[in-house]
Structure formats: structure tokens, C-alpha cells
N, C-alpha and C positions, 0 to 999 in steps of 0.2 A: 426660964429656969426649968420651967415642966416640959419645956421641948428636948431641951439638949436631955433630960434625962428619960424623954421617951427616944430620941433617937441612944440612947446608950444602951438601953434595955434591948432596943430591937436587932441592934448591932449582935449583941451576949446574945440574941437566941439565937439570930442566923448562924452565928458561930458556932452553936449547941448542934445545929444539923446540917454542920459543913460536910459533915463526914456522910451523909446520905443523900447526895446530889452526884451524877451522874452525865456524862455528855456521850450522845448515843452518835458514833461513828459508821459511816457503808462497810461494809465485808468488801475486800480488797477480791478481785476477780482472779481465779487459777486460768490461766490461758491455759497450761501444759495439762491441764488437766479437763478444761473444756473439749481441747483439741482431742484428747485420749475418747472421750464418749462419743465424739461426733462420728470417731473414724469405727468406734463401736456398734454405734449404732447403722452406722452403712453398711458393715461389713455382714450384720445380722440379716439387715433389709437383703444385701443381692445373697446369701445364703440361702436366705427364704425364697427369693423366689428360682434359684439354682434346682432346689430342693424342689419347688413345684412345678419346675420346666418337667423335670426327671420324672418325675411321681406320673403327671401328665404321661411323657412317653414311654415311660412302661405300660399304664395303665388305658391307656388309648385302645392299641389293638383289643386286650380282653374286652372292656365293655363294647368296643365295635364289634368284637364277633360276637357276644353276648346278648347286644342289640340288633345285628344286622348277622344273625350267621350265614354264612357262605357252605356251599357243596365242594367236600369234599374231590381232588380231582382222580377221576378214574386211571388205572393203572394202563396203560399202553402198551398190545402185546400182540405181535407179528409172528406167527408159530411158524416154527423152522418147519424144514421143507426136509424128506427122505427121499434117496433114488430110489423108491420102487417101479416094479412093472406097472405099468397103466394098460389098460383096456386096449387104449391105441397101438401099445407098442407089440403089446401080445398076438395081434392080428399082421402085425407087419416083420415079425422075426420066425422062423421055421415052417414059412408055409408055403413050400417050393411045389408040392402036392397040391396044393386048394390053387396055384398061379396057374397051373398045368391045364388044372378042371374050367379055370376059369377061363381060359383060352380056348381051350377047346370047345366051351360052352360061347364066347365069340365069335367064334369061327363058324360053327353051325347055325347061331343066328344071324349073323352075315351072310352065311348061304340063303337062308332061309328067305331075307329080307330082299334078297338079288332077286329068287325067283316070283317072291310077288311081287317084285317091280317090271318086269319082264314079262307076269300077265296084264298087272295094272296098264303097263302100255300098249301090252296088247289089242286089250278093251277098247283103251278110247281111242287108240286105231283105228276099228271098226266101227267106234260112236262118230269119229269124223268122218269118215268116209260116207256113213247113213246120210248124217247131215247136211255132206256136201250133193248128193247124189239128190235129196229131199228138195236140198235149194235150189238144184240145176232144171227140175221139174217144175217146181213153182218160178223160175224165172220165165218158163218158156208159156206160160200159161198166163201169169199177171203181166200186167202192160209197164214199161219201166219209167222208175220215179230218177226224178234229177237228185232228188235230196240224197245225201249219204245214208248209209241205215246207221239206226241206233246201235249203243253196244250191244243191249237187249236182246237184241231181232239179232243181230252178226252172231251172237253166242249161240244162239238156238238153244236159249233154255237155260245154259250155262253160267256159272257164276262165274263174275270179271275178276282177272287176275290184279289179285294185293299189291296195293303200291309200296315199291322199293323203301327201306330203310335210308338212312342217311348213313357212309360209312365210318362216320366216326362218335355213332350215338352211343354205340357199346361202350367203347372209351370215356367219351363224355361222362356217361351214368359210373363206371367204374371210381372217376375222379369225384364227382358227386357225393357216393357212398363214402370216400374218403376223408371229405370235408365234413361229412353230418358225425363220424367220431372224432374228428375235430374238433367240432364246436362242444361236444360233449366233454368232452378234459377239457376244453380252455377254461369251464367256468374252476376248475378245480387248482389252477396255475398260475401264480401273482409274480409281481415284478418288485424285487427286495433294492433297496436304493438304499445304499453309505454314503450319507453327508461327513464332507469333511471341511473344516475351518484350515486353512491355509493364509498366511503372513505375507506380504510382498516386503521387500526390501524398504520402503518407504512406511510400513508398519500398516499397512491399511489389509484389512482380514476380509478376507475374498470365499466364498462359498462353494465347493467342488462335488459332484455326484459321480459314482460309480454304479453301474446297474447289472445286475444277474438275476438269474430267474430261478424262482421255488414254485415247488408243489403242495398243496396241502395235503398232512397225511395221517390227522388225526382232529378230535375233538373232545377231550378231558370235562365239558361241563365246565368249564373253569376256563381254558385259553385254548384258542388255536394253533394248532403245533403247523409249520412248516420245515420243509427241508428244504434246504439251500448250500452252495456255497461259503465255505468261510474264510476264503485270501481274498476273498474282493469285501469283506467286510474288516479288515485287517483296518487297526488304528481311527475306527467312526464316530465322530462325537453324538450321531443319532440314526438311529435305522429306521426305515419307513418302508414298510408294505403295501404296494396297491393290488386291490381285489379285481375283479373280471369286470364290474362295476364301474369303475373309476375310483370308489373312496379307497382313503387310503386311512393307514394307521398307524400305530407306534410300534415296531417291536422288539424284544431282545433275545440275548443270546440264552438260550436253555443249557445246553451245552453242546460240544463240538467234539470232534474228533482229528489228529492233527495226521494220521495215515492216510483216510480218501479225501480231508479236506472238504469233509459234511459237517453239519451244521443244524441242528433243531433250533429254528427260531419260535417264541412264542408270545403270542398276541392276546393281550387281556380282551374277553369277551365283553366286558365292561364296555369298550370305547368302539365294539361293532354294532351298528344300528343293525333292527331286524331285518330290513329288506336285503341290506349285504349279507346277513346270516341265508337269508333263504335260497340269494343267489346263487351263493357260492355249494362245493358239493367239495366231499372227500375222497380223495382219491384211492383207485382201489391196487393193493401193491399183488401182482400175478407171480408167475414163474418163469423162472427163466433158464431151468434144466428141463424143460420140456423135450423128449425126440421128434426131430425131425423140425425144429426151432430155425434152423438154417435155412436159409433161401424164401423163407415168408416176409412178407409185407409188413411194412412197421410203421410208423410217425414217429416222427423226431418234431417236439415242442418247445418252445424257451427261447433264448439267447443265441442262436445259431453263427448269426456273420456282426455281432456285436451291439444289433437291435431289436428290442422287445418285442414279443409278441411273434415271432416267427415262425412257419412250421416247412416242413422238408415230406417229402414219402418216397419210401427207397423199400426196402429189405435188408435181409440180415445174413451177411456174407461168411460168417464165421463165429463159433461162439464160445473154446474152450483156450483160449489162452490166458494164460493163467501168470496171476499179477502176484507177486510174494514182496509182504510188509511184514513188515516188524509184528509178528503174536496172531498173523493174518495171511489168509490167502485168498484171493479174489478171482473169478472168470470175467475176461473180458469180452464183450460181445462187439464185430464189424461191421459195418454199415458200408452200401456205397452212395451213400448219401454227402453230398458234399458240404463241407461249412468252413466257418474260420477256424483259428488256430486255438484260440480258445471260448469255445462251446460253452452254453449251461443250459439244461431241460432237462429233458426226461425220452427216454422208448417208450414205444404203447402198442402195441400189438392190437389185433381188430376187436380181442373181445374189451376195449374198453380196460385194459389192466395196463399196469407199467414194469414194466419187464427187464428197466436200466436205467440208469444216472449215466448221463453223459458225462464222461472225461475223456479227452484228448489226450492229458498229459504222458500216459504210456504206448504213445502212438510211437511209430519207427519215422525213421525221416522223411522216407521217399513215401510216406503215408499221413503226412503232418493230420493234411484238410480233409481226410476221411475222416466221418463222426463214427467215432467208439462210446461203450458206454460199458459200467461195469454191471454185472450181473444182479439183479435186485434179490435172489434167493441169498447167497451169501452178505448181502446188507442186512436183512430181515434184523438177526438176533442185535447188531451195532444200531441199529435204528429204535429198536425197540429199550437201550442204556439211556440212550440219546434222548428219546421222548420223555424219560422218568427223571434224568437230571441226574442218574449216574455217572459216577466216576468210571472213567476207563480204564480198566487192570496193563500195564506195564512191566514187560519180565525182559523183552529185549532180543527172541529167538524170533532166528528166521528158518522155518522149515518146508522138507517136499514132500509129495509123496516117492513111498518105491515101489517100483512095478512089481509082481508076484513073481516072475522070475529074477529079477537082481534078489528079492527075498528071501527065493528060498537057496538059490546056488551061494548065497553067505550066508545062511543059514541067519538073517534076522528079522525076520517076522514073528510076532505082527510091530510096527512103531514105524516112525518119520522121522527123514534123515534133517540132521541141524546143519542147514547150508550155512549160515552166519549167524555172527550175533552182535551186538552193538557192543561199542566199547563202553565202559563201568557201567552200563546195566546190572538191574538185580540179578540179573542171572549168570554175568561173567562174573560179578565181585564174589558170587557164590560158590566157583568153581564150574561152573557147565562150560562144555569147548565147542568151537566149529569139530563137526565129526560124527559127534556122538547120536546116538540113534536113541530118541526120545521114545517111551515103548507105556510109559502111563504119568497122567498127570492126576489129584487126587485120588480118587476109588475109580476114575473111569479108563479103561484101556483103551491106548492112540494107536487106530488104525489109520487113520489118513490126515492130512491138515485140517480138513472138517472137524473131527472130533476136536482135537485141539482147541480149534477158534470156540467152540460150543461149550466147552470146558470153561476156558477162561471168561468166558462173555456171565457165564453164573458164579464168578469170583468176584469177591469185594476186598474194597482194596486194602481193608485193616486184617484180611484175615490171611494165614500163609498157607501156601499151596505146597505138596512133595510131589515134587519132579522126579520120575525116575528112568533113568539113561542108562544105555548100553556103550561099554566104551572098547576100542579093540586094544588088544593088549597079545604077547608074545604070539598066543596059541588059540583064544579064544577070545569073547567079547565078555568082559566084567561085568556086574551090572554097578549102578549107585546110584543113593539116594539124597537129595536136595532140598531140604527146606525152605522155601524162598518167599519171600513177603515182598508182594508187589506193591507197585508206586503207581500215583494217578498218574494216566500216558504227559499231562502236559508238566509233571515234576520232571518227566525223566530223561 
């Protein structure tokens, strides 16, 4: 009885705190919402580290230069060249007077030099005659030897005559002298190679070189600039330089010029050991409106009949013909030095200077294989863009000069007549025409295509130039003025 009414009692209290019992179940999993965080949290992770690629490559160079600064690179600057009177020329124009004196002064010491030859002979006339007269005495007096005489004793006193030269030592030593400024520019002269990757039909990528020759023609502290060719570097997946040395390097294009098809390549200093630095030398850029430039002795260096390292020695057959490009005008210098059709080096002239870039390309036909080269004076200011990584100013006229009398019987001097002009160039969109007589370009007055080129070569290309032209019209020549904002040569 005491049981059933403990179990009743304990029933009534479980009952009493049915209501405070509890069954503790898992939290059911959000996939749609795990999946939400997961892709959150990756998307943070590659942000972060997007964010630290970035940060890294902006911040890289300042602390590399900040860490490691580098020298600034020096400005490269080839000073234009004036016709003046030289020294040399001054003594060889109006001096028909001093040629006169000079002949006559000639003339008399020719005389001069007749009649002391004429006693000199005399003399040892009578010295051989003594001698022989001497000998004939003592023959008849000493008993006679079988032996020959000496040359000594045969001379009587006299000194034996100088043995003969070789006749062609003169020659010899002249070619000599020519190979010793040879060897002097070659160290200054590399050989530029365009690798290019080529596909065969079968998909197998095959390896191809094209080789032209440069000259060194500057050193910035910072890279080696060379000049070279730029249609044989056309489409290169890598350029390479070989020095006088054999090592060779990496180098690129600086910039180029698409009129003479030059080229500044430049070579980080970085990846030349010093013994190639020491070898090597910079070459020195001379003149080449020198008088009396014609019929002297040259070298031709470079690429000649299509293989490295070549040289030629000839002279210089001609020197003012005159090559008209686009915003340019060039002298071309002749050679009768023979080579292939197309060329690459340099002229050098004996002091050791380079006086022309070989091109062929404005050669006449029945003249292909004669080597030309264009004038290194009018390269000077284009080379000098070229070395800095300037842009080339583009307007698109082609001008000449005019002789002083077409000038003044049209009464339009001073200015340069516009033989052509390119089509939608800056300078046709702008109104200029073939005709018109170009008479000043900014604040400087155009007396001949010189000024001009010298003009535009100190224009940059963001800033605008006023062209001013002379144009003809019923009774007289108008003038007008043109604002024109040039384009970089390879935009236009």
C-alpha cells in the first residue's frame, strides 16, 4: 500500500515539472548561406592579395630607386654645323696673286737647284777622274792581286751606294696606314642581329637572323646608344648587339626615324661587363661640308656585300646631291667603292671621324653597287631627337632651295620653294599647297631647307608652329599664316 502510494506521489510531482523539461535538438545547417561566406571569404583573400600585387608594383621602383638610385642619363647633343669660311678655304679662293709668286718662286728655285746639280757633277767629275788617274799610278807600282778589291778600296774613300727600295713598299705602307684607322673605328662598330620566330606549315617554330651594322655614338651613364638600321629590325621578337669583343647583349629600340630609316638602339649598361666597356670606344661624328671633301680618301665600315665586319677604301666621288624628304633635306655623298645593293656602315675619313651613313637606297640604277652615304652634318640635329627618345615633329612639306637669281627676278626672297606635300598631312588639312614659298616658320626666317629642318628638329610635338607662306596670286605673291600642330612622324 505504501508503495503504490509512493509511486502516485512521485508520478503528481513529475507531473508538477512536466512543464520544465526540455529536449535539446542540432541547429539545422544553412548551406545557402555557408556557401554565401565561403565565396566571401575568397573573394576578400584574392582582393587582398590583387591589392598587394599592386601596391608591390607601384611601390617597387620608388623604394628601388630610393634603395639603389641610379644616375641620371646625360642629355646627347651633336651641335649643328655653319657654312663658314675655314682657314683652309680662305687660302685656296682669291689667290691668283700669291699662285703667280708662288711659281715664279718655283721656277727660280728650279733654276737654282739645275745649277747646283750641274757643279755637283761637275765636282765628282773631277773626283773620279783624280781617283782613277791615283789608281792607274798605284796599279803600275803594286804587284797585282788575283783577289777582286773590296768595295772599300774600288770606292776610294767613298760611301757605297743605298740599296734599292722594293717598288711597291710605298704602296704597301700606304694600305698599312689604312688598316691602322681601321682597326681604330672597328672597336667603335657592332653587328645588330633581329631574331625572328618563324612557323613552318607543320607548326614547328624555326629560328631566323637578319644582320646590319651599327656604330656607337654616344654614352648617357646609363645605356649605350647606337645607330643602326631600322627595316632590317622590322617585326623582331629580340635584338642583340655584338661588341668588337665578341660579347654580345640585349638591345632596344630608343627611337627611330621612318625618312633615313635610322634608328638609336639602346643598350643597358647594366648587362656590359667592364672589360667590353673598356674595349669598346665612341665614335667621333666629323663633317661632311668640308671644301675640297671630293676626291679624298675614305673607309667604308659595316655590312658591305651582306657580311659582317667588312671594310672597302676608295674616295669620295661627289658630294652635294641632294636627297628631299618629307620636313628634310639631306646631301648625299659618292663613293667609287664598290659593294652590294644594300649596304649598312659608316664613311670615315682619315682623321678618324665619320662623315656618312651608308644608304644605297637613292642610288640611280646604272649606279645600284656604288656605295653612297648621306651626309653626317645634316644627320647631326635628327640624331641628336633620336639619342633623347624624342618624338619626331611631322607637318608633311617637301621643300628646295632657290637660287638668288630665280629669287630675285620673282622677286621672292628670302624663303623655300614647297615642291610637295603629303596627302592629309598636318600641313595640307591646314590649307598649305604645293607652290607656295615657305618664307618663315615660328620667329625664325627660312632662307634655305637648312633652316627649316633646324626649325622643326627644336619643335615638340604638342606644341603649334605658324607657318608663313607666300602664295601667287593675279599681280603679286600674298602672304598667309598657318597654325599647324604637328603629329609624331610615325602617327602621320
Amino acid at each position: 500500500m505504501s508503495d503504490e502510494k509512493n509511486e502516485e506521489m512521485l508520478h503528481e510531482a513529475a507531473s508538477d515539472f512536466e512543464f520544465l523539461q526540455e529536449k535539446i535538438k542540432e541547429r539545422p545547417i544553412n548551406k545557402k548561406k555557408l556557401l554565401k561566406r565561403t565565396i566571401i571569404t575568397a573573394s576578400m583573400a584574392v582582393l587582398f592579395g590583387l591589392l598587394a600585387c599592386l601596391s608591390f608594383l607601384l611601390l617597387e621602383p620608388v623604394l628601388n630607386n630610393w634603395l639603389y638610385p641610379e644616375e641620371e642619363p646625360e642629355i646627347v647633343t651633336f651641335p649643328q654645323e655653319k657654312n663658314e669660311m675655314r682657314p683652309e678655304d680662305m687660302l685656296t679662293e682669291g689667290t691668283t696673286t700669291g699662285q703667280e709668286e708662288t711659281e715664279a718662286y718655283d721656277e727660280t728655285k728650279e733654276n737654282t737647284s739645275s745649277k747646283e746639280q750641274e757643279t755637283s757633277s761637275a765636282q765628282m767629275t773631277e773626283m773620279v777622274s783624280e781617283n782613277s788617274s791615283e789608281s792607274a799610278e798605284t796599279a803600275e807600282t803594286e804587284p797585282k792581286s788575283s783577289e777582286p778589291p773590296k768595295p772599300e778600296e774600288s770606292a776610294a774613300g767613298m760611301e757605297t751606294a743605298p740599296v734599292e727600295s722594293e717598288p711597291l713598299e710605298p704602296y704597301q705602307m700606304q694600305y698599312e696606314e689604312l688598316y691602322k684607322v681601321y682597326r681604330e673605328i672597328a672597336s667603335s662598330m657592332v653587328t645588330v642581329t633581329a631574331v625572328h620566330a618563324d612557323v613552318d606549315w607543320f607548326n614547328n617554330t624555326d629560328q631566323s637572323e637578319g644582320t646590319t651594322a651599327g656604330v656607337i655614338i654616344a654614352n648617357n651613364n646609363r645605356e649605350l646608344l647606337i645607330l643602326s638600321r631600322k627595316s632590317s629590325l622590322d617585326n623582331a621578337q629580340a635584338i642583340r648587339v655584338s661588341f668588337c669583343d665578341g660579347v654580345e647583349a640585349d638591345a632596344v629600340i630608343k627611337q627611330y626615324d621612318e625618312n633615313t630609316d635610322l634608328a638609336v638602339l639602346a643598350v643597358d649598361l647594366k648587362y656590359i661587363a667592364s672589360d667590353t666597356l673598356s674595349a669598346v670606344t665612341v665614335a667621333t661624328l666629323g663633317s661632311s661640308i668640308i671644301s675640297g671633301i671630293t676626291g679624298t680618301p675614305v673607309i667604308a665600315v659595316g655590312n658591305l656585300f651582306g657580311y659582317k665586319d667588312t671594310v672597302c677604301y676608295g674616295m669620295i666621288t661627289s658630294k652635294n646631291n641632294v636627297v628631299t624628304m618629307a620636313d628634310s633635306e639631306y646631301k648625299l655623298m659618292t663613293t667609287d667603292i664598290y659593294a652590294g645593293t644594300n649596304p649598312s656602315g659608316i664613311l670615315v675619313d682619315m682623321n678618324r671621324e665619320v662623315i656618312g651613313i651608308i644608304d644605297n637606297s637613292h642610288n640611280h640604277e646604272d649606279t645600284k653597287n656604288l656605295l653612297s652615304a648621306v651626309g653626317i652634318t645634316e644627320l647631326k640635329g635628327l640624331i641628336t631627337k633620336l639619342s633623347n627618345g624624342e618624338d619626331i615633329p611631322y607637318l608633311g612639306i617637301y621643300v628646295q632651295d632657290i637660287s638668288e637669281q630665280t629669287g630675285r627676278e620673282l622677286n621672292i626672297l628670302p624663303g623655300v620653294y614647297i615642291v610637295d606635300i603629303d596627302m592629309d598631312s598636318p600641313a595640307m588639312l591646314k590649307g598649305i599647297q604645293k607652290g607656295d614659298i615657305l618664307v618663315r616658320a615660328g620667329t625664325q626666317q627660312i632662307n634655305s631647307a637648312a633652316d627649316y629642318m633646324n626649325v622643326l628638329r627644336n619643335v615638340h610635338v604638342e606644341n603649334s608652329i605658324d607657318i608663313v607662306v607666300r602664295r601667287a596670286s593675279v599681280n603679286a605673291y600674298e602672304e598667309m599664316h598657318f597654325l599647324i600642330q604637328p603629329v609624331r612622324q610615325n602617327e602621320g
